[in-house]
C-alpha positions in Angstrom: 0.0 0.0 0.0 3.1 2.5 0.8 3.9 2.0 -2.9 1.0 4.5 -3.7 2.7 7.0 -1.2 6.1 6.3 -2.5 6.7 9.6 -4.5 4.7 11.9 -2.2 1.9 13.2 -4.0 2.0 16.1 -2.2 2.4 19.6 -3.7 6.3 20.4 -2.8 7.3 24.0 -2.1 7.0 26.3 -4.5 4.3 27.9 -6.7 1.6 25.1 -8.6 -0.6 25.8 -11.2 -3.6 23.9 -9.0 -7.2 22.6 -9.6 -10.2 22.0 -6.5 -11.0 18.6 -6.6 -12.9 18.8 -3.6 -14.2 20.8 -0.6 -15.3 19.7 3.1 -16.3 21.3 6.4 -14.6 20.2 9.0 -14.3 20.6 12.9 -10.6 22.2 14.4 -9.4 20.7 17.6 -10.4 23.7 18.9 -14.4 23.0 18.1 -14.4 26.3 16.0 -15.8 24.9 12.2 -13.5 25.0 8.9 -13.5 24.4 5.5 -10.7 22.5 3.0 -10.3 22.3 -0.5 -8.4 19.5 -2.1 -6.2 21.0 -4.7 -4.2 19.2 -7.3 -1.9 20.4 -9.6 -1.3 20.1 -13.6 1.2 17.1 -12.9 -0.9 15.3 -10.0 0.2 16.1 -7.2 -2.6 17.1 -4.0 -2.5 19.0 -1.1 -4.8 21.2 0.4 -5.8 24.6 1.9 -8.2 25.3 5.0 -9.6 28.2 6.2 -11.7 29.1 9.9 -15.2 29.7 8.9 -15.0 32.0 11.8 -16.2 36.3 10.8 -12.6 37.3 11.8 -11.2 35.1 9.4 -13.7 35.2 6.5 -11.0 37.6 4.7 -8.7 34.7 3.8 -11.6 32.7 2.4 -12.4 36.2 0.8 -9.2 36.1 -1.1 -9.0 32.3 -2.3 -12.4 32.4 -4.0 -11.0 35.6 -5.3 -8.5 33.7 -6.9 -10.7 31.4 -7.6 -12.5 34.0 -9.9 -15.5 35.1 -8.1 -16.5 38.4 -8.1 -17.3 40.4 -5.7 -21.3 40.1 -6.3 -20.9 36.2 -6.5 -18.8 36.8 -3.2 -21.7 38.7 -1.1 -23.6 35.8 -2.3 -21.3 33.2 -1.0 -22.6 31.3 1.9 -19.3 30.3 4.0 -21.9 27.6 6.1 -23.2 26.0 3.2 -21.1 23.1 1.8 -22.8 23.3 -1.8 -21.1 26.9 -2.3 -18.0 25.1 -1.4 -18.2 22.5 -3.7 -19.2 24.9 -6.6 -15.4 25.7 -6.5 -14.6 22.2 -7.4 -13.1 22.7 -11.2 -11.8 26.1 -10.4 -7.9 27.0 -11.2 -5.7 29.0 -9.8 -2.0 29.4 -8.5 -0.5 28.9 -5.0 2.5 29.1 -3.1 3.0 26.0 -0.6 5.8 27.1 2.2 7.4 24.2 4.6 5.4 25.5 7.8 5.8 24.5 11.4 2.5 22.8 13.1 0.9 24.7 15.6 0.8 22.4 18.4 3.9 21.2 17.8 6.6 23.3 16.6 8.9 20.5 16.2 6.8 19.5 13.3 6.6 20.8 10.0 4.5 20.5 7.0 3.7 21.7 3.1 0.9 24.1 2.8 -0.6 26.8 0.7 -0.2 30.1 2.2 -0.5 32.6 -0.9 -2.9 32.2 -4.1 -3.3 33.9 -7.5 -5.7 34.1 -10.1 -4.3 31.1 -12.9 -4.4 33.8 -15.2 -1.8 35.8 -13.3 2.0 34.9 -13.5 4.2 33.7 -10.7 7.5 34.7 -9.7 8.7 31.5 -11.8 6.7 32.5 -15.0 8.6 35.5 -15.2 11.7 35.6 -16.9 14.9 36.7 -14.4 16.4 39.5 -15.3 20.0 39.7 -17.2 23.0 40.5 -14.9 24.2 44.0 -15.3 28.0 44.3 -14.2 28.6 46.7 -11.0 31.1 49.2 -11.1 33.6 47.3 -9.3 33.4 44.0 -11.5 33.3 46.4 -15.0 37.1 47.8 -13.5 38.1 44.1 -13.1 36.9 42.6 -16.2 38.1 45.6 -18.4 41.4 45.0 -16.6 41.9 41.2 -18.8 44.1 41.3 -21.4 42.4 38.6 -23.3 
C-alpha cells in the first residue's frame, strides 16, 4: 500500500498551477468549524488549503475564491456555512505558493501548505523571466582589466 505513497503526492514548495477537486467542512481541535479544499496540480500532485469559517477570518476565504475567480457580487452571495457553495469551487484554477510550515501544536513539526494564491491567469514569480546580470562598477574595472 506505501507504494501509492512512495513519490509523495504532495504539492512540494514552491508555486503550482492547482485545480479543487474537492471541498469539506470540518471541525478544528479547537471546536471552531472549517472548511478545506483539495487542490491538485497540472502534474498530479494534492495538497490542500483550509480556512476558519469564523467572521474574523472570513478575509482569507475572501481572497481564495478571489483567486478562484469570483467576483465580488458572487462573493456577497457566498454562503461560508453551506457546503454546496464550497463545492461549486470544485473545477476552479488557480495558483498557489506552498511554504514548509511549522505545526501549531507542535513546533517540532513541519508541514507543506498553501499560504499565498493567485488568479491562474496571473504569472508567478517563476513565469517571469529573471532579469540579465548587469555588471557593478567594481566587477566592470576588473573585467576591463583582462588582457584577453
Amino acid at each position: 500500500m506505501l507504494d501509492k505513497h512512495w513519490d509523495g503526492g504532495f504539492l512540494p514548495v514552491g508555486w503550482h498551477a492547482v485545480t479543487v477537486k474537492d471541498a469539506e467542512i470540518f471541525k478544528y481541535n479547537s471546536g471552531n468549524q472549517g472548511v478545506k479544499f483539495t487542490l491538485v496540480s497540472e502534474e498530479g500532485a494534492s495538497g490542500g488549503v483550509s480556512f476558519p469559517l469564523a467572521e474574523a477570518a472570513l478575509w482569507k476565504l475572501a481572497s481564495f475564491i478571489r483567486a478562484l475567480g469570483l467576483t465580488r457580487e458572487q462573493g456577497a452571495a457566498y454562503n461560508e456555512n453551506n457546503i454546496n457553495h464550497h463545492k461549486r469551487m470544485i473545477g476552479k484554477r488557480a495558483k498557489v505558493r506552498v511554504a514548509r510550515v511549522k505545526a501549531y501544536n507542535d513546533p517540532s513539526k513541519s508541514y507543506n501548505e498553501a499560504v499565498e494564491w493567485i488568479p491562474a491567469s496571473e504569472p508567478t514569480p517563476l513565469d517571469e523571466q529573471a532579469p540579465e546580470h548587469v555588471a557593478s562598477a567594481e566587477e566592470k574595472d576588473i573585467t576591463d582589466d583582462i588582457p584577453f
